[in-house]
N, C-alpha and C positions, 0 to 999 in steps of 0.2 A: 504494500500500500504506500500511494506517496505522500509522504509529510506535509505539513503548511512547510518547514524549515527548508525540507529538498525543495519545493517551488521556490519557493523565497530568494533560496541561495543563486538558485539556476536564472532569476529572473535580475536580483543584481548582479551577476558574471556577465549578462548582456545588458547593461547599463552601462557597465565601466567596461568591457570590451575584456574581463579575463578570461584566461580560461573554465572551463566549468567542468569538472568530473561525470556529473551526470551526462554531457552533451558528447561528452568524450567517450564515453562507455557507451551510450548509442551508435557513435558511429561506428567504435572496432567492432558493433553487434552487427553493424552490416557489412563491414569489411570481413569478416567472416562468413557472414551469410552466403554474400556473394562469390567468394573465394570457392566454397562448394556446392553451387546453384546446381542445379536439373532440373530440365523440365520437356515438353516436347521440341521447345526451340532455342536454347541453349543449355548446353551442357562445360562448365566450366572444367571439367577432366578431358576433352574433346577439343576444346581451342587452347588451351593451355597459357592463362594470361599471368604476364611479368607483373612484378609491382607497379609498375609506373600506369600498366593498363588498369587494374582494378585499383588503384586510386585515381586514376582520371576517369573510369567509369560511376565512382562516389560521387565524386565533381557534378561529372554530368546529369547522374540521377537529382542530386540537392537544387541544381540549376532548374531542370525540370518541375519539381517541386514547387520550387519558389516561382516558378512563371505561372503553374497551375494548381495556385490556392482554390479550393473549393469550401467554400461557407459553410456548406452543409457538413461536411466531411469534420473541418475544426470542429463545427457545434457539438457533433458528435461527442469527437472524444475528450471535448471541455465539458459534457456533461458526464462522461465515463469517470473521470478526473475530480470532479468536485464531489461526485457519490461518492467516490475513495470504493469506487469497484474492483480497481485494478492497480496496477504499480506497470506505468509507463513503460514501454519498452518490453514487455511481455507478450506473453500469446494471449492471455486473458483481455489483453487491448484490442486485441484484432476480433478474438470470438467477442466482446461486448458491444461491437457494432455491426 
């Protein structure tokens, strides 16, 4: 479950532009993720991607991301988030929407 303290902290780290642990730990979760994806149309054991591509693919996906905010989507999981149904970054985030 996440804290008022872990928001708090996460939301002065991007105030003052530090780094932020939580934010940090999201991304090795998908730098990981993606390191051994599968699925019908990519298979990351199959292309065999260097570091330099699976952090420019990070890149690319957070760019994407941030061009395609979706209202509904945040609502969502700012309401998943205030119920304290789940702890960010979990599968329980994904299954509560």
């Amino acid at each position: 479950m996440s804290t008022q303290a872990e928001t708090t902290d996460t939301f002065t780290s991007l105030q003052t532009n530090q780094p932020s642990p939580f934010i940090d730990r999201a991304i090795i979760n998908l730098l990981a993720r993606i390191s051994s994806f599968s699925d019908d149309h990519f298979d990351t054991a199959f292309v065999i991607l260097d570091e330099s591509e699976l952090k420019s693919l990070v890149v690319l996906l957070l760019q994407h991301w941030t061009d395609h905010l979706d209202g509904r989507l945040l609502a969502g999981y700012l309401l998943v988030l205030r119920e304290g149904k789940t702890n960010p970054g979990s599968q329980q985030a994904d299954d509560a929407l």
